[in-house]
N, C-alpha and C positions, 0 to 999 in steps of 0.2 A: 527627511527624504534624502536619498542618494542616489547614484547613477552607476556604481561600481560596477565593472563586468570581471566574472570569475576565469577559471581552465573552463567551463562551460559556459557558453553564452546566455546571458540573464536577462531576461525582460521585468522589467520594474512597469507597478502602477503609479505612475508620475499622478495621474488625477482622473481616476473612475476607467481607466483604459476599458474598452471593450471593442477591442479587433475585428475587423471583418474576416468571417474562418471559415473554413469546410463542414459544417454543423450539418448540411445534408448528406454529407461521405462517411458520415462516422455512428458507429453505435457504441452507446454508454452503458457500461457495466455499473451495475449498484449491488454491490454483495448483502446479502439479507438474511438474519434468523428468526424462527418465530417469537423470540421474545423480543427485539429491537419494533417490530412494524405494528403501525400505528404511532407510535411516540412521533410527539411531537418535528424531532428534528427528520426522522427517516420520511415525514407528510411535505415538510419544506420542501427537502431533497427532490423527491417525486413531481409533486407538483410542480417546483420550480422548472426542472427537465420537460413538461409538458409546453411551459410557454417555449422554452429553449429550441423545442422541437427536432432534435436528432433526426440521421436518417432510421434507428431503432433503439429504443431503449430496455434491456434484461436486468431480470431481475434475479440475479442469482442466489436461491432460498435453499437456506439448510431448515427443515423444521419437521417437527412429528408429524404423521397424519389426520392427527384429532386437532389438527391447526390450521389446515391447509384452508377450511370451509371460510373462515375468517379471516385469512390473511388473500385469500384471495378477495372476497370478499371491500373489502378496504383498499385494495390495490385496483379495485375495478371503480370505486367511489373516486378514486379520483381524475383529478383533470391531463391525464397522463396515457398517452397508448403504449404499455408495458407487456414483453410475454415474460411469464416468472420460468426458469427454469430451475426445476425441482430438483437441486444436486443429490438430493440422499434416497429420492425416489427407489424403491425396493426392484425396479428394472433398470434404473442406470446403476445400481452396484451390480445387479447382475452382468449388466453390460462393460463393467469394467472387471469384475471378473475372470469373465471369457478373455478378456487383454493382459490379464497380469499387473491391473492398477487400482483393482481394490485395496481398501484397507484404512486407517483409519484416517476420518473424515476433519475438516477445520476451514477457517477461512480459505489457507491458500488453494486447498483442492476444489471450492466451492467458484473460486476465482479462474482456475485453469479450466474447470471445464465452461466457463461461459465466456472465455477469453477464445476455446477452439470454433465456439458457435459462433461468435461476434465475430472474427475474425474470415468465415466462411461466409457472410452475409454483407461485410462494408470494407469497404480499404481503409479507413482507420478507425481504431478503437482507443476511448478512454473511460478508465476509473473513475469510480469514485464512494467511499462511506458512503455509508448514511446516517452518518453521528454528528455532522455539523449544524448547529443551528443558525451559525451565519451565512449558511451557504444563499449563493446571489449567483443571477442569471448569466452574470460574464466569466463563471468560473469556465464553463467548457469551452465557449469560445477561445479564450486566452491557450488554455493547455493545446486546443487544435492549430490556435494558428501558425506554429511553429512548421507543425508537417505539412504546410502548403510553402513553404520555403526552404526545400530540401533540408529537413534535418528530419532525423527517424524515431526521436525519442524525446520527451521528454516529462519533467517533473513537475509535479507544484511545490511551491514554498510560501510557510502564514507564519504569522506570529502568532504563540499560545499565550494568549493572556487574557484572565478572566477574573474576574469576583477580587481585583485588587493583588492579585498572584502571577507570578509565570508558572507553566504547566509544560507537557514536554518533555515529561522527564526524563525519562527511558531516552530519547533522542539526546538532550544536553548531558544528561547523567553518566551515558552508558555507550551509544554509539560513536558520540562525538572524541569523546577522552581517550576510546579503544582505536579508534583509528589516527589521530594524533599520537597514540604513544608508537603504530605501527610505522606511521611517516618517520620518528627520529633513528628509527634500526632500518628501514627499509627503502630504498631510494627505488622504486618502481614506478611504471606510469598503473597500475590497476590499484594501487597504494591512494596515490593521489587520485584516480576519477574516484573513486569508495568518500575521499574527504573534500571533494567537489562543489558538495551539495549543501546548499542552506537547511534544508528539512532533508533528511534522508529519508527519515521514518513515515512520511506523508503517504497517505492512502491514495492520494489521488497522482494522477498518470495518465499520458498518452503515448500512443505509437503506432507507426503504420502495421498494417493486417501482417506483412512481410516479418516485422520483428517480431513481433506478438505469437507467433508461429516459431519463434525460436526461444522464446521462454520455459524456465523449468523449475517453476514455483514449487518450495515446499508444503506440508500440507497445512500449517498452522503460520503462525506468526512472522514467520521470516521473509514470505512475501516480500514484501520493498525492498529488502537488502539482496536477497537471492534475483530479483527482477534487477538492481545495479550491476550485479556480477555481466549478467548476462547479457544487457545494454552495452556494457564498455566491448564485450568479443564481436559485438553484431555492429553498431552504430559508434561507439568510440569519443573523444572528445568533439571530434567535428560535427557531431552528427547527433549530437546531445543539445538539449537546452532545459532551462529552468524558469518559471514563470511565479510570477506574484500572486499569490492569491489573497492578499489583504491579513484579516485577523479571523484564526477561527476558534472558535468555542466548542469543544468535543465532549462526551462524556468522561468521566475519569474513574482512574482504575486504583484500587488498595496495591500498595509494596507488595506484600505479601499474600499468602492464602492463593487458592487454586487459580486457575486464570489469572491472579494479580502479575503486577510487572515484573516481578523475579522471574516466575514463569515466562513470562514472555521474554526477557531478557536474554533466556537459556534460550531460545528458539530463535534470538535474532543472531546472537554471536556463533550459533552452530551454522547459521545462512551462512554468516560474515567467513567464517574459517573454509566451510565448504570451496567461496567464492576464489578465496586467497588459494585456497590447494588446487584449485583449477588452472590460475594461473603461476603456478607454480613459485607460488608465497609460502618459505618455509617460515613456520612460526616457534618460535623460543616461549610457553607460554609461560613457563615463571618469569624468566626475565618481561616479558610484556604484562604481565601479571600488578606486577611494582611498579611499572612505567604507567600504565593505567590509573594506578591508585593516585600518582603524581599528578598525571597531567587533569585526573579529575575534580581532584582538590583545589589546583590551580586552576578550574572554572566556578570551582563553587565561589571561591572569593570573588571573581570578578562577574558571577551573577549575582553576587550580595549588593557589590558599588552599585551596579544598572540598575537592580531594584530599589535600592537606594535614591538615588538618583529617581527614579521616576516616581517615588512615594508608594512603592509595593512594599506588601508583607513580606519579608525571605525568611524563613528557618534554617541555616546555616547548619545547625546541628543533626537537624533532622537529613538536610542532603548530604551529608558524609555519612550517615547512618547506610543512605538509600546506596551511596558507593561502594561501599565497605558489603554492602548484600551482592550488588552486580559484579563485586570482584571474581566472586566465585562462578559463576561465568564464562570468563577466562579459561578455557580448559580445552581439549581435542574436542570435535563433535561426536557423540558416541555413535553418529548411523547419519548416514544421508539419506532424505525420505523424498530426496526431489522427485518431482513428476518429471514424464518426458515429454522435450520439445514440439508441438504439434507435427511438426515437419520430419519429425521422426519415429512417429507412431501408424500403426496400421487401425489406429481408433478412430473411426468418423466421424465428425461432430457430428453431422445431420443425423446419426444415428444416436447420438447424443439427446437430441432436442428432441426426434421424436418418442425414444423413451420415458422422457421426461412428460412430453405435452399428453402420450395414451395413460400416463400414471394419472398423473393430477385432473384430466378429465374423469377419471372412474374413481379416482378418493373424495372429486366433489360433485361426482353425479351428474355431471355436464355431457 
């Protein structure tokens, strides 16, 4: 146990903390596809949000229409009062169409648009997977209590460790080592809030309706990191915090092959570049290229000692392996696919929601 406070102010669970918080002002976002619901961890998720009792809970679902009967279905089975919002519904691409924001589909888009409806219905809204299996009742409290004491933003932070392993990787591996090599060439304050954060990569998140309306998630993976950039221009170090969320247990992804971490790796460093050319971070990437490789190596060894130290398996080999693939990474972003800030679009959420709820009533015959 520790007590360290960062450049962001930290809340630590000293011993089962669960805060008194604004859990009636806030509506929780649960990003969902039809292959994740039903499993077991996305039922925890759910159901646990029911005792929780928000002021609304969305479900925000990408999935075919020969899934809808069941996934709704299951969503209605539980102890939870959930509306799903159908992001791929064949009238909200219509409806983003007519805007000039169709196109192609991923968590992040799936997330902006249930971020503009959550945000037109509660003054604050938080994130959250629904891949954790340890997820517990005091996760949402904790990430709200912050914004009842003037701060506008903030994060969670867990430790990954499961089945005798640390996990994580893509964050230790790839985030963490790319942003320490940008601190030794770049003395900036958006340099330092990017390297702030205990979990960067964490899914989970709050903030008041106000910022939330100024986010401009990409459409796929880069999410957390593109949602940083955009925290630090709105809320800033003062107005940031970070919170404990214990130990969580996620599912886990292959290095390689489609969706695997390289993939995603590419989509978090094009977030990260984006973020930096916004704030006019010029980046040198061969030189940060090699300063990367450096500063990742020098964490493998020192997650080798820890694991050591605490009687984990580490393959040492294998994560210089996984380095030596994120290097490539490193590179310009070929395209910015960011969506735009609610506050700057003539898109309606409610016109959002309603496309969504007339679709999925007539796909499930309701």
């Amino acid at each position: 146990m520790e007590y360290v406070q960062e450049r962001v102010a930290t809340l630590h669970d000293f011993d089962g903390a669960a805060p008194e918080a604004p859990v009636d002002r806030a509506t929780v976002v649960v990003p969902l596809t039809d292959r994740d619901h039903a499993s077991l961890a996305a039922e925890r998720v759910l159901s646990t949000l029911g005792a929780v009792d928000p002021e609304s809970v969305l479900v925000a679902l990408r999935a075919d229409e020969g899934k809808l009967e069941a996934v709704r279905e299951w969503v209605d089975s539980l102890d939870v009062d959930a509306d799903i919002l159908w992001c791929n519904a064949p009238t909200v691409r219509d409806l983003l169409s007519e805007h000039g924001h169709n196109g192609e589909a991923g968590k992040g888009r799936d997330v902006w648009l249930a971020l503009g409806v959550a945000a037109a219905r509660s003054d604050l809204v938080a994130v959250h997977d629904a891949d954790a299996t340890t997820y517990g009742p005091q996760h949402v409290p904790r990430l709200l209590f912050p914004l009842a004491r003037d701060y506008e933003f903030v994060k969670g932070y867990y430790a990954r460790v499961e089945n005798g392993r640390l996990y994580g990787r893509l964050c230790r591996l790839f985030y963490e080592p790319a942003v320490a090599a940008l601190a030794e060439s770049h003395d900036d304050p958006l340099v330092d809030y990017l390297g702030a954060f205990r979990y960067a990569l964490a899914g989970e998140f709050a903030a008041t309706s106000d910022l939330i309306r100024q986010l401009r998630p990409p459409r796929g993976w880069g999410l957390e990191v593109a949602t940083l950039g955009d925290a630090f221009r709105t809320a800033g170090f003062e107005g940031t915090a970070q919170v404990d969320l214990g130990i969580h247990e996620h599912d886990h992804r292959a290095v390689s092959g489609r969706g695997g971490l390289s993939d995603m790796a590419d989509e978090v460093a094009a977030a990260l570049f984006s973020a930096l050319d916004d704030g006019g971070v010029a980046v040198d990437y061969d030189a940060l290229r090699e300063r990367y490789r450096t500063a990742a190596r020098r964490l493998v060894d020192q997650y080798a000692t820890d694991a050591a130290f605490n009687g984990l398996d580490y393959d040492s080999a294998d994560e210089r392996r996984q380095v030596d693939a994120y290097a490539e990474s490193v590179r310009p972003p070929e395209s910015d696919d960011r969506l735009p800030a609610w506050g700057e679009t003539d898109l309606d959420p409610e016109a959002v929601r309603a496309a969504s709820s007339d679709a999925l009533d007539e796909a499930t015959d309701r």
